[in-house]
DOKOL-995089 format. One record per atom (N, C-alpha, C): x, y, z; residue in three letters. Coordinates in steps of 0.05 Angstrom, whole numbers, padded with zeros to 5 digits, always signed. Atoms other than C-alpha are relative to their C-alpha. Example, Ala and Ser with C-alpha at 12.3 -4.5 7.8 and 13.67 -1.06 7.14 Angstrom:
2
+00018-00024+00000ALA +00246-00090+00156ALA +00018+00024+00000ALA -00016-00024-00001SER +00273-00021+00143SER -00015+00022+00014SER 
***
This chain:
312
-00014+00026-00002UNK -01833+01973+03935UNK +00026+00000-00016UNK -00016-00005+00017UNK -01767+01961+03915UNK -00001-00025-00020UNK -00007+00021+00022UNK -01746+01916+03853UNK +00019-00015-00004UNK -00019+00020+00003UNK -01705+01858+03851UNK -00003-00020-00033UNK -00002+00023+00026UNK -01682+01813+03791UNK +00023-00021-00005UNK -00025+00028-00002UNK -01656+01743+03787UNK +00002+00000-00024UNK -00010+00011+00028UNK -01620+01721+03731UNK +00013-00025+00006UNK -00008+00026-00001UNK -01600+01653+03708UNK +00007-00006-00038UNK -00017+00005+00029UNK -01546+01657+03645UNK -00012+00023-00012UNK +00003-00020+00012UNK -01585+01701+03593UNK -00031+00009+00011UNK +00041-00009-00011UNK -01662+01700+03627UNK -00002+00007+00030UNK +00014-00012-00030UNK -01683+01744+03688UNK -00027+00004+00006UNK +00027+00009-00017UNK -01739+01747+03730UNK -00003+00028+00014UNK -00001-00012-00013UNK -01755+01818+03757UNK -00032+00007+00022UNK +00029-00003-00020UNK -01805+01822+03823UNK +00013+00022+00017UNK +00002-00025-00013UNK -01824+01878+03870UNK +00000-00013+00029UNK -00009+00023-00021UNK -01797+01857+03940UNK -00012+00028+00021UNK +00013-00025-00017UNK -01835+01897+04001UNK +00028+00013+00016UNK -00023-00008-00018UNK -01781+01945+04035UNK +00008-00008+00018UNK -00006+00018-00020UNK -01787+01912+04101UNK +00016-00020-00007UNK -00016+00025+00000UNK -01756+01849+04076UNK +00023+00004-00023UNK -00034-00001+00013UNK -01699+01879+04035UNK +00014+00013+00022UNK -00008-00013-00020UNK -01688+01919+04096UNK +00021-00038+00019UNK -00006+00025-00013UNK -01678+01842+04136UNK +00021-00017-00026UNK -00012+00009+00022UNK -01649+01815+04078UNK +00039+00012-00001UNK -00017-00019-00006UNK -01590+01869+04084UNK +00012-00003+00028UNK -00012+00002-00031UNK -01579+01862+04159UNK +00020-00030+00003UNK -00006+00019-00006UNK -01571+01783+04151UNK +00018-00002-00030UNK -00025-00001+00018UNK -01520+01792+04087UNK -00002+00028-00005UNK -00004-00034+00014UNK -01494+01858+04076UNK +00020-00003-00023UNK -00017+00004+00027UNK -01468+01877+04005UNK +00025-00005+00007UNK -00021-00002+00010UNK -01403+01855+03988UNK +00023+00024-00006UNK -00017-00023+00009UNK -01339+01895+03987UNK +00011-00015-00027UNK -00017+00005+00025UNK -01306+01906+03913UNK -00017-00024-00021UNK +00008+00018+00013UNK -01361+01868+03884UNK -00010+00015-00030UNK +00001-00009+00019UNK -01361+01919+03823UNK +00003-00010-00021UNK -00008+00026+00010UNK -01371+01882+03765UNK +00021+00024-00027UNK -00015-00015+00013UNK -01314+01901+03716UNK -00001-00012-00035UNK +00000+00014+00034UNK -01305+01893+03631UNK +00020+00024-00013UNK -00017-00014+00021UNK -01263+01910+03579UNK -00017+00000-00030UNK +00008-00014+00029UNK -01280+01935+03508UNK +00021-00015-00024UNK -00015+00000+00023UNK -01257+01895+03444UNK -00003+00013-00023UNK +00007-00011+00030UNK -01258+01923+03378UNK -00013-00023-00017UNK +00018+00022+00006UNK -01311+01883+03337UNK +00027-00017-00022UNK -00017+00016+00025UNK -01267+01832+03280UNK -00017-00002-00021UNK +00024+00006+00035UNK -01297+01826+03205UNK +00012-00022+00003UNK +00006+00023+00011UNK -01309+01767+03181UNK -00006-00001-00027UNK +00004-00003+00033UNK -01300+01745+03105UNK -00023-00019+00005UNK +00017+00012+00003UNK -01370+01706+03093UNK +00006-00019-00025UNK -00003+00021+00022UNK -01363+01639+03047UNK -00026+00013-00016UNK +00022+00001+00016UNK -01407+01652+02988UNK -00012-00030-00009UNK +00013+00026-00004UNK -01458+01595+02983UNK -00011-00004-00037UNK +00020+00008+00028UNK -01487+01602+02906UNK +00020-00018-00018UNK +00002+00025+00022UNK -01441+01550+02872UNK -00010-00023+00016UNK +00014+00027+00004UNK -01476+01496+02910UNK -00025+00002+00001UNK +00014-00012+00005UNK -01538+01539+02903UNK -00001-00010-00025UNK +00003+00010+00022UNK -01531+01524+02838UNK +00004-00019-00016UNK -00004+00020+00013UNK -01507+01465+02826UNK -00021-00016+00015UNK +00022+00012-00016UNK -01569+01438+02870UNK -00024+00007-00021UNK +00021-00006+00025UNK -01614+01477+02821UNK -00002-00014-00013UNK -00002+00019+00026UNK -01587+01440+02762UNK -00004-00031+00007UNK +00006+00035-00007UNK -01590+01370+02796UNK -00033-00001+00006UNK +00026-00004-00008UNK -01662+01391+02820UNK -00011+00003-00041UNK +00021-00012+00019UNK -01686+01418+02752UNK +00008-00024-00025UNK -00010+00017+00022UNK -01646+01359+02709UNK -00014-00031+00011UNK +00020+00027-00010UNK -01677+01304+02761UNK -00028-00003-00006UNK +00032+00000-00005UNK -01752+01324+02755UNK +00000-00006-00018UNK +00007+00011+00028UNK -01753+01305+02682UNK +00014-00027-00005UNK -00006+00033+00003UNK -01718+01240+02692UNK -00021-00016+00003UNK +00007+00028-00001UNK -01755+01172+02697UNK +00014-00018+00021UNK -00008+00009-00018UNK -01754+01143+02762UNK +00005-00034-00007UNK -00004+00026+00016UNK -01728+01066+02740UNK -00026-00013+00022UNK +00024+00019-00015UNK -01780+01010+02768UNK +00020-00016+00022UNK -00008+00023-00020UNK -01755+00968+02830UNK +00004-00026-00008UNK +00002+00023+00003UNK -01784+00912+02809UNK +00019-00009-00027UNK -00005+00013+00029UNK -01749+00908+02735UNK +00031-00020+00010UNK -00021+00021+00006UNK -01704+00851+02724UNK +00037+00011+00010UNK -00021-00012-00008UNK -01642+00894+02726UNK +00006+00011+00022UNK +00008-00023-00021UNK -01657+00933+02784UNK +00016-00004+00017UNK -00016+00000-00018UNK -01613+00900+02832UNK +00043+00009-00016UNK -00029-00020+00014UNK -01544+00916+02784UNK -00006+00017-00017UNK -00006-00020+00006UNK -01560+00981+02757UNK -00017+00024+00031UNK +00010-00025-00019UNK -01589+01013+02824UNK +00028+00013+00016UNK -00019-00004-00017UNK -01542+01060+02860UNK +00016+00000+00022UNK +00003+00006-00025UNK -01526+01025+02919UNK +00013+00021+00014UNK -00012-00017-00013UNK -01506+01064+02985UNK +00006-00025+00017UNK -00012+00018-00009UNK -01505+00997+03026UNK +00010-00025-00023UNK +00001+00026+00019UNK -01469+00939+03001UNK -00015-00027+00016UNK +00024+00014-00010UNK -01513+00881+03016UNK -00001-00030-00022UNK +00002+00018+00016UNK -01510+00807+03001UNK -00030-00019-00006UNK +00025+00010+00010UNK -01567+00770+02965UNK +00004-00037-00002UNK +00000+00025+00007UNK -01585+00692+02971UNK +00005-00008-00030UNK -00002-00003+00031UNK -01569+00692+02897UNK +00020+00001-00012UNK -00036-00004+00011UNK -01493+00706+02904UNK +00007+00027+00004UNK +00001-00038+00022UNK -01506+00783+02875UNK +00011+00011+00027UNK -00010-00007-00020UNK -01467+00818+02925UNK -00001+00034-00016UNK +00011-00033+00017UNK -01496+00898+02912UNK +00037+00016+00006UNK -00027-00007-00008UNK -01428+00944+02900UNK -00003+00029+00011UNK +00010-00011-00020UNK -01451+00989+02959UNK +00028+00024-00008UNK -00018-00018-00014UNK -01413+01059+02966UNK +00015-00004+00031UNK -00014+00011-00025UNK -01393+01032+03031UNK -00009-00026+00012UNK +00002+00027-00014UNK -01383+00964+03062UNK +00005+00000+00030UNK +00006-00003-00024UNK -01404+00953+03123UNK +00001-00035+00022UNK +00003+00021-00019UNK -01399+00876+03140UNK +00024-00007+00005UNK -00021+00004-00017UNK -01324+00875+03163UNK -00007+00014+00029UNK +00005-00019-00021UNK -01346+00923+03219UNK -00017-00016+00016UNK +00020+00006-00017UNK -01407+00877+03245UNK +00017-00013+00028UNK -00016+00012-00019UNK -01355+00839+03291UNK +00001+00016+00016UNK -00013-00021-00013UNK -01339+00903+03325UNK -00021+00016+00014UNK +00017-00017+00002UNK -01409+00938+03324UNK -00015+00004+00024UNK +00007-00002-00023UNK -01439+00920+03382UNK -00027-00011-00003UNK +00022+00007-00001UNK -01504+00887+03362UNK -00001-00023+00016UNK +00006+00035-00017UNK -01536+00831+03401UNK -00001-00019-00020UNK +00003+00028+00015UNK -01532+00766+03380UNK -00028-00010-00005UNK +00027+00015+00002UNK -01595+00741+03389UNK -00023+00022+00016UNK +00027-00020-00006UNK -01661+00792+03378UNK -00030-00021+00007UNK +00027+00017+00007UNK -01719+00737+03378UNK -00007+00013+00022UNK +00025-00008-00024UNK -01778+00768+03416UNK +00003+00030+00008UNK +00005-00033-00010UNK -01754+00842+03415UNK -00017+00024-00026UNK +00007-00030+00026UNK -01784+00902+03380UNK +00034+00018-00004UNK -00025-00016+00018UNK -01724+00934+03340UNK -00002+00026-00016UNK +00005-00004+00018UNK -01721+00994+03308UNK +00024+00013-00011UNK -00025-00019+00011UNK -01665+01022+03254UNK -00015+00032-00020UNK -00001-00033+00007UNK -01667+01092+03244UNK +00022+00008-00021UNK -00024-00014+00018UNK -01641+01122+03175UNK +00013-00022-00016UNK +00002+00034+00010UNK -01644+01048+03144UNK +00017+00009-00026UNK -00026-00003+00036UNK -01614+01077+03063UNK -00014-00023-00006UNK +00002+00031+00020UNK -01614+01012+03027UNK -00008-00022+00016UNK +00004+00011-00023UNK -01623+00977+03099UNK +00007-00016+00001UNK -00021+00020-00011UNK -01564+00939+03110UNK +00003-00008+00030UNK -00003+00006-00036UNK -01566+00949+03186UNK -00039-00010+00012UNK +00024+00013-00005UNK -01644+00930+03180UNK +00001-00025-00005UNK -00004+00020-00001UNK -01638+00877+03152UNK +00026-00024+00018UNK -00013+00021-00017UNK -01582+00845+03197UNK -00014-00005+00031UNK +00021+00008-00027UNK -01621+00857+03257UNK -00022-00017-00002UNK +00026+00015+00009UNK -01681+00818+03226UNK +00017-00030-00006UNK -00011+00024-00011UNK -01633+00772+03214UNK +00009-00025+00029UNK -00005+00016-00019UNK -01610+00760+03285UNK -00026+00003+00025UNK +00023+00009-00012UNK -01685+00753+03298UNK -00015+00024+00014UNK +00020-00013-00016UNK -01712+00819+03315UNK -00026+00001-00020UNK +00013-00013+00014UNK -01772+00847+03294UNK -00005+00035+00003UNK -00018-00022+00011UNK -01748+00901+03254UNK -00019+00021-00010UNK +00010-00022+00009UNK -01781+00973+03243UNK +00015+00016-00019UNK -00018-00016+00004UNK -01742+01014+03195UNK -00018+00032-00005UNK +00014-00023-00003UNK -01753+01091+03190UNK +00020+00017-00006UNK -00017-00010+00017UNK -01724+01137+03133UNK -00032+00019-00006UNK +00004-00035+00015UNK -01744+01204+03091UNK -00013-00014-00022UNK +00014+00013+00028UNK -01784+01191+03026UNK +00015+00016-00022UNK -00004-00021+00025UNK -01760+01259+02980UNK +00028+00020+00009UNK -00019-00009+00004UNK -01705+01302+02972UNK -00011+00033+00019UNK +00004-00027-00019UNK -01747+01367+03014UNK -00010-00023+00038UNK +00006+00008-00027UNK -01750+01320+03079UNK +00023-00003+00013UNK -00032+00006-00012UNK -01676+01321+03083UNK +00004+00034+00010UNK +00005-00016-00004UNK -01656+01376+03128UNK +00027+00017-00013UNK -00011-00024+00016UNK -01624+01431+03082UNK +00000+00026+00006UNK -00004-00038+00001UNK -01599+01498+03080UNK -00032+00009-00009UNK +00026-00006+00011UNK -01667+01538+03068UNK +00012+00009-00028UNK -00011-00008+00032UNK -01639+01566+02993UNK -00004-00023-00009UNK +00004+00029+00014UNK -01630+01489+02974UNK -00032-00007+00008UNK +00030+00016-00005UNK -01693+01464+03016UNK -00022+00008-00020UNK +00026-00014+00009UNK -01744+01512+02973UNK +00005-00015-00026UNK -00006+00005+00018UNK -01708+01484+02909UNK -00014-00032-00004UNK +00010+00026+00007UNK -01735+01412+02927UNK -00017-00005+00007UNK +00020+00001+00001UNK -01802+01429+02948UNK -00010+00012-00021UNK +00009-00014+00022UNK -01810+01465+02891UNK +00002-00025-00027UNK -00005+00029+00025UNK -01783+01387+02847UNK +00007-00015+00024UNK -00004+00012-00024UNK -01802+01341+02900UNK +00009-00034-00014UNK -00023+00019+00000UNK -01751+01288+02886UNK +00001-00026+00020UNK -00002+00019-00027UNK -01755+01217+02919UNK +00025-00007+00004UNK -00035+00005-00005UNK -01690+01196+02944UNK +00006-00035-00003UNK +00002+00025+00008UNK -01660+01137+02918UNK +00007-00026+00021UNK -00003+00024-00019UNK -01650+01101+02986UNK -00024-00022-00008UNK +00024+00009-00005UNK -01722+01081+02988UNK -00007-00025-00015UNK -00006+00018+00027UNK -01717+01048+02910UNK +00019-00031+00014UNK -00017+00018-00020UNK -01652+01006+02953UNK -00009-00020+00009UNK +00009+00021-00021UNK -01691+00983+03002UNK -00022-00019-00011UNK +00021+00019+00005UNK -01752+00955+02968UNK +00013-00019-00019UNK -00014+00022+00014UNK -01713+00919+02914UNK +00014-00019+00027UNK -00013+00021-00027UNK -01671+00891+02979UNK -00014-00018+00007UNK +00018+00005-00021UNK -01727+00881+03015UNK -00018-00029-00018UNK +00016+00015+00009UNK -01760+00833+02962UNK +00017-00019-00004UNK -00019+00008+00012UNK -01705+00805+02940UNK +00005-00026+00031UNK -00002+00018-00018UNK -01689+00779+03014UNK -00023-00015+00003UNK +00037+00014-00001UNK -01769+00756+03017UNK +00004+00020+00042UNK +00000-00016-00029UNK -01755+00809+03079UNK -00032+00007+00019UNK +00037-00014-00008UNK -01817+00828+03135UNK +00005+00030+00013UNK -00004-00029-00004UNK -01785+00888+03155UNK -00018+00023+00004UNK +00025-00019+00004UNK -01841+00939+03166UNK +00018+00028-00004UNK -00007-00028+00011UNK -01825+01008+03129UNK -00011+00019+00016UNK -00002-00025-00020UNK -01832+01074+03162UNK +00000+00021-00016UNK -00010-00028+00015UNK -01829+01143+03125UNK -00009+00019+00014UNK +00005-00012-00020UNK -01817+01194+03170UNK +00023+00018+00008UNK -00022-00030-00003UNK -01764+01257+03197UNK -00001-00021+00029UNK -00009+00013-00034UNK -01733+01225+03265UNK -00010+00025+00024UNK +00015-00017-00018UNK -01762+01284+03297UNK -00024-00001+00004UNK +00021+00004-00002UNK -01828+01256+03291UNK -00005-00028+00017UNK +00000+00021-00013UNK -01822+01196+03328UNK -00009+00002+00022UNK +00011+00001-00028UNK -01862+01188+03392UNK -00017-00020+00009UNK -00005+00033-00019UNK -01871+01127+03437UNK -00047+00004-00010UNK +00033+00011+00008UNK -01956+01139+03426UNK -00008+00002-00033UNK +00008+00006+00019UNK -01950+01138+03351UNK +00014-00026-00011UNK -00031+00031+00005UNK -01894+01078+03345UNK -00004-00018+00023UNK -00004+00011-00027UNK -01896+01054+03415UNK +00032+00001-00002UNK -00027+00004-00007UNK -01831+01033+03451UNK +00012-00021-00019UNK -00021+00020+00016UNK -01767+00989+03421UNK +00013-00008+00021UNK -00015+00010-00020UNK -01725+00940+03460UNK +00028+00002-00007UNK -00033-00003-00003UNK -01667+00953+03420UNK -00003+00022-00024UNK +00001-00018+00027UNK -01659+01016+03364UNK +00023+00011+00002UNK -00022-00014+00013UNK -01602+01035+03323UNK -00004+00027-00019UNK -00011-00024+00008UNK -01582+01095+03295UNK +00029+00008-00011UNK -00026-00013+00016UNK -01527+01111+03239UNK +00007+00009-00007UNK +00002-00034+00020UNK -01499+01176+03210UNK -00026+00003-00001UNK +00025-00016+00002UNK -01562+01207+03230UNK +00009+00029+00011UNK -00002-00015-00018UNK -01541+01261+03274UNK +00013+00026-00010UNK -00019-00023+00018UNK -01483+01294+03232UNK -00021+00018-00027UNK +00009-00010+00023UNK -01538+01302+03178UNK -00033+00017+00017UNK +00025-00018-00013UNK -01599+01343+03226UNK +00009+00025+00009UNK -00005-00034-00007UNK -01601+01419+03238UNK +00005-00003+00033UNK +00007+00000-00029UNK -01624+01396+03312UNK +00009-00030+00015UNK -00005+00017-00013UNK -01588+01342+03331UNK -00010-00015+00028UNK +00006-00008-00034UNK -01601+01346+03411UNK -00033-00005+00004UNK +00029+00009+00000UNK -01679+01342+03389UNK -00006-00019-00009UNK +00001+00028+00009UNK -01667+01279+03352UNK +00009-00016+00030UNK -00021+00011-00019UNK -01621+01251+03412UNK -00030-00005+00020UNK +00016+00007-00014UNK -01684+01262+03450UNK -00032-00011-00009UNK +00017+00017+00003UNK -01736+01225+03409UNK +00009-00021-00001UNK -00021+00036-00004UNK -01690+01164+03410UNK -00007-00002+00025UNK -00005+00006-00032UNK -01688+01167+03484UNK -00042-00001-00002UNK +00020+00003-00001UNK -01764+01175+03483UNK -00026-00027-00013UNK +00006+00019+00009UNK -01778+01117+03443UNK +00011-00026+00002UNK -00017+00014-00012UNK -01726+01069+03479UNK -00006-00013+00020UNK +00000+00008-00024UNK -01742+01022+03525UNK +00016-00020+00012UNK -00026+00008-00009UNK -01680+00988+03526UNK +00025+00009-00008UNK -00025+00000+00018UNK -01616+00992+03487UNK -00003+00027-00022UNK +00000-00007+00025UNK -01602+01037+03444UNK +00034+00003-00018UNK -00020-00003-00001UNK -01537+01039+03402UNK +00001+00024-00026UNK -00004-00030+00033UNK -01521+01112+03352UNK +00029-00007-00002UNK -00039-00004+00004UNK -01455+01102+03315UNK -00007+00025-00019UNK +00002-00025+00009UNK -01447+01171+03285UNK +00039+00016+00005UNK -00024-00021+00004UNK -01385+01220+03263UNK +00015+00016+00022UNK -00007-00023-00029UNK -01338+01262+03310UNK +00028+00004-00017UNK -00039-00010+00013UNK -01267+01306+03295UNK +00008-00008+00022UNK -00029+00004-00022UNK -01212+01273+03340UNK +00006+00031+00009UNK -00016-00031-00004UNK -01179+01344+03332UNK -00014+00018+00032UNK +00012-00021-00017UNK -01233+01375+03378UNK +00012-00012+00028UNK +00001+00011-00026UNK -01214+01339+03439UNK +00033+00012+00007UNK -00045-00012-00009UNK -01133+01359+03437UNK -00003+00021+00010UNK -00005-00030-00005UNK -01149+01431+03450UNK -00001+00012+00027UNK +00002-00006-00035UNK -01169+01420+03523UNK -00015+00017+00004UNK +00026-00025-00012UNK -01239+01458+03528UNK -00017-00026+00009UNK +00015+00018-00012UNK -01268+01389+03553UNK -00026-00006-00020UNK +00021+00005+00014UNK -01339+01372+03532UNK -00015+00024-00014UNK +00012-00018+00005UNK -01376+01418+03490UNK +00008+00011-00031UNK +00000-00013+00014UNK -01337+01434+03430UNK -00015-00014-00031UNK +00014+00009+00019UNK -01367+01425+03358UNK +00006+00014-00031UNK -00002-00020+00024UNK -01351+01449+03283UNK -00022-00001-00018UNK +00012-00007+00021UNK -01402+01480+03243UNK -00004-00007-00019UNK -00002-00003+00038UNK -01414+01464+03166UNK -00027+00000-00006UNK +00020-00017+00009UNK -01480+01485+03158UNK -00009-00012-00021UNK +00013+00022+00018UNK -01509+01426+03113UNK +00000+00007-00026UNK -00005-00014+00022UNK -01487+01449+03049UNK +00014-00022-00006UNK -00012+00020+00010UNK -01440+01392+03038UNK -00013-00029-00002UNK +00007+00020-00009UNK -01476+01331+03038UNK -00020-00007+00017UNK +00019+00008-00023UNK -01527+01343+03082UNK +00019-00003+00026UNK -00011+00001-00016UNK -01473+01355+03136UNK -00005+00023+00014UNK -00007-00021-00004UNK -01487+01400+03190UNK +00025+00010+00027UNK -00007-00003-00035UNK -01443+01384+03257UNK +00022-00018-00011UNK -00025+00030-00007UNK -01370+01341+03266UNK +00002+00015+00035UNK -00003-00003-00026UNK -01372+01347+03346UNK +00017-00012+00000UNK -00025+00018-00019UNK -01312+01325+03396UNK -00020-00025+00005UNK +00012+00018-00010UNK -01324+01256+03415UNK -00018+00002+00022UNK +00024-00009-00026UNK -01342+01283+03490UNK -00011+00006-00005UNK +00031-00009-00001UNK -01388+01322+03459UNK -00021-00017-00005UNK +00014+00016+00003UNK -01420+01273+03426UNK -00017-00011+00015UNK +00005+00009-00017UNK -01421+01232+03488UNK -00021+00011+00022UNK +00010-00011-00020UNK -01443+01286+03530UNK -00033+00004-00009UNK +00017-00012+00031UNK -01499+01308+03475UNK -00020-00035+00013UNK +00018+00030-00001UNK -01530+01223+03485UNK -00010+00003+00034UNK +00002+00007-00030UNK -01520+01232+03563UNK -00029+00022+00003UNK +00017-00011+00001UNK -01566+01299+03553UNK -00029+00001-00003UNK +00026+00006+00008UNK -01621+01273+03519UNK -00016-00020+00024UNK +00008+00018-00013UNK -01634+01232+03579UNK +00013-00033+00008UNK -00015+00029-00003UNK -01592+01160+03564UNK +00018-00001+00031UNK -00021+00005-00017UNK -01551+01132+03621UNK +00016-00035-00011UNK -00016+00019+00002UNK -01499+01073+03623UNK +00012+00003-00024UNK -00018-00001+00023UNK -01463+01098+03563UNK +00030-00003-00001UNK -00022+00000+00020UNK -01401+01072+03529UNK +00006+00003-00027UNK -00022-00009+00013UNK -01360+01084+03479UNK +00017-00029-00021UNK -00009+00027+00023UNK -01352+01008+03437UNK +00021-00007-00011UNK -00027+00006+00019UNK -01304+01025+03387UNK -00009+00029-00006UNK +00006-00019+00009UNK -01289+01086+03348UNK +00029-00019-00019UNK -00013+00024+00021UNK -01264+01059+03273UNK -00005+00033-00027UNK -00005-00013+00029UNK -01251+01092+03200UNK -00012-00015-00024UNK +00011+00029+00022UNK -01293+01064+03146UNK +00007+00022-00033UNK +00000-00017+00020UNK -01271+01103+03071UNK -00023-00018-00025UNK +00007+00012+00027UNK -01320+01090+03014UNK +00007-00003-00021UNK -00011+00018+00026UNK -01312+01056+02949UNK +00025+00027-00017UNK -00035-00015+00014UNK -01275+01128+02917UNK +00015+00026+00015UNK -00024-00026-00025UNK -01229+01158+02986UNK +00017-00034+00006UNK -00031+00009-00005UNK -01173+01129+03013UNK -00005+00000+00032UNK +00009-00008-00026UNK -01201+01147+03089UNK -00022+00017+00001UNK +00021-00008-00011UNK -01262+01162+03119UNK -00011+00021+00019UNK +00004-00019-00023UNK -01288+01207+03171UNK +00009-00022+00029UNK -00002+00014-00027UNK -01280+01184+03245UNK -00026-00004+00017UNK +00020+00011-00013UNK -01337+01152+03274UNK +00002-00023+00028UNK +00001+00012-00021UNK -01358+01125+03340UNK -00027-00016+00001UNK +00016+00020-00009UNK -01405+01064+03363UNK -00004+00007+00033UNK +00014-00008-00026UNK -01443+01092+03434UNK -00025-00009+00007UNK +00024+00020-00008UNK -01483+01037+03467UNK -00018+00020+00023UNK +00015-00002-00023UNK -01535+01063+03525UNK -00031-00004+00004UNK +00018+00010-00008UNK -01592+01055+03558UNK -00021+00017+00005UNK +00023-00024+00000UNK -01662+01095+03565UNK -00002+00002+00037UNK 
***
């Protein structure tokens, strides 16, 4: 028998085809003239490799200088002005927290519904849960769903081992429960990797947000599709993108690297990609809202971020 093999990009398929029907096969298309496939030969390029051990090590020292700290109490008196806010967040009380970034000039713009009463909600990646709590405000009922420790954040493996080894809670969590009492909030808490999310341990949501989540996961594209899987209406991700990538004219697809070393950053995609990236996971009816600049309390300018409404 002879042997045939399909291919499709990098994976082939090889089966044994009976001679008779390569024989017919041949009669009703005969090979191609000049269908020789041709290639050229580059010479390989070096590459200088960034060395990674000063934040190797300055991860160590924050790891090995945190485990012997004293996690402060939530509840103590002080707790709402000496915690480190990441949202700012106002309190019936006046106390307006002085958040690393402010976020309620933007709600005008954001794209939330006005009025949640009667939906299931959920915010994904809550922090201090400024975007939970406003949705609970305009009447949903609100799920939030965040990381507990410093090894559930997804890290370089060199860093990751460093914070299972001083498992470190992260001080969103502290944020939110002081918030959370503070508003007399019902918010239901969540602790959990957005890759774990699935419609028979959560059920569905009628509306779920998502903010800077995406820039900060190894697997973006597998997050993108537990959102879509736990969606049964709305969903809106505002998340990071480089302008730059889009000038170059390679269309959808392009994306820069950084390899979660900074911040827990591992992706700045073109906007299309972005777009294309939400369309993938399954969403349809997607736009495009706004795309805005928010700088925290010590820059001058922010990254470039987009607001991408769609639908499951």
């Amino acid at each position: 028998m002879a042997k045939r093999t399909v291919r499709m990009g990098e994976f082939g398929l090889t089966v044994e085809i009976p001679e008779r029907v390569v024989d017919a096969v041949r009669r009703v298309r005969p090979a191609r003239e000049g269908s020789a496939q041709r290639f050229e030969l580059h010479p390989t390029p070096e590459f200088e490799l960034r060395s990674r051990a000063p934040q190797i090590e300055a991860a160590r020292a924050f790891a090995a200088e945190s485990a012997s700290a004293t996690v402060p109490d939530a509840d103590a008196p002080d707790a709402a002005e000496t915690h480190p806010w990441y949202h700012t967040i106002e309190f019936p009380d006046g106390l307006v927290t002085q958040g690393r970034y402010d976020h309620r000039e933007l709600l005008a713009h954001y794209g939330f519904p006005d009025d949640l009463h009667g939906k299931r909600v959920l915010d994904v990646g809550s922090g201090d849960g400024f975007w939970a709590f406003e949705l609970e405000r305009r009447g949903g009922e609100v799920t939030s769903l965040d990381i507990e420790t410093f090894a559930d954040v997804d890290l370089p493996a060199a860093i990751h081992d460093l914070f299972v080894q001083y498992p470190l809670p992260l001080f969103f969590r502290r944020g939110f429960h002081i918030a959370h009492r503070r508003l007399g909030s019902k918010v239901k808490l969540v602790n959990g990797p957005i890759y774990d999310l699935d419609p028979e341990a959560v059920g569905t949501f009628d509306f779920v947000h998502a903010g800077d989540i995406l820039l900060h996961l190894r697997d973006p594209a597998l997050a993108l599709q537990r959102l879509h899987a736990i969606t049964s209406g709305e969903c809106l991700i505002a998340d990071c993108f480089d302008p730059a990538l889009d000038t170059l004219g390679a269309g959808p697809g392009l994306t820069r690297y950084r390899g979660g070393w900074d911040d827990a950053t591992w992706w700045a995609p073109a906007l299309s990609t972005l777009v294309q990236m939400v369309s993938d996971a399954g969403f349809r009816d997607i736009q495009v809202l706004t795309t805005y600049r928010l700088a925290d309390r010590s820059s001058t300018e922010g990254p470039w971020r987009a607001v991408i409404r769609a639908r499951a």
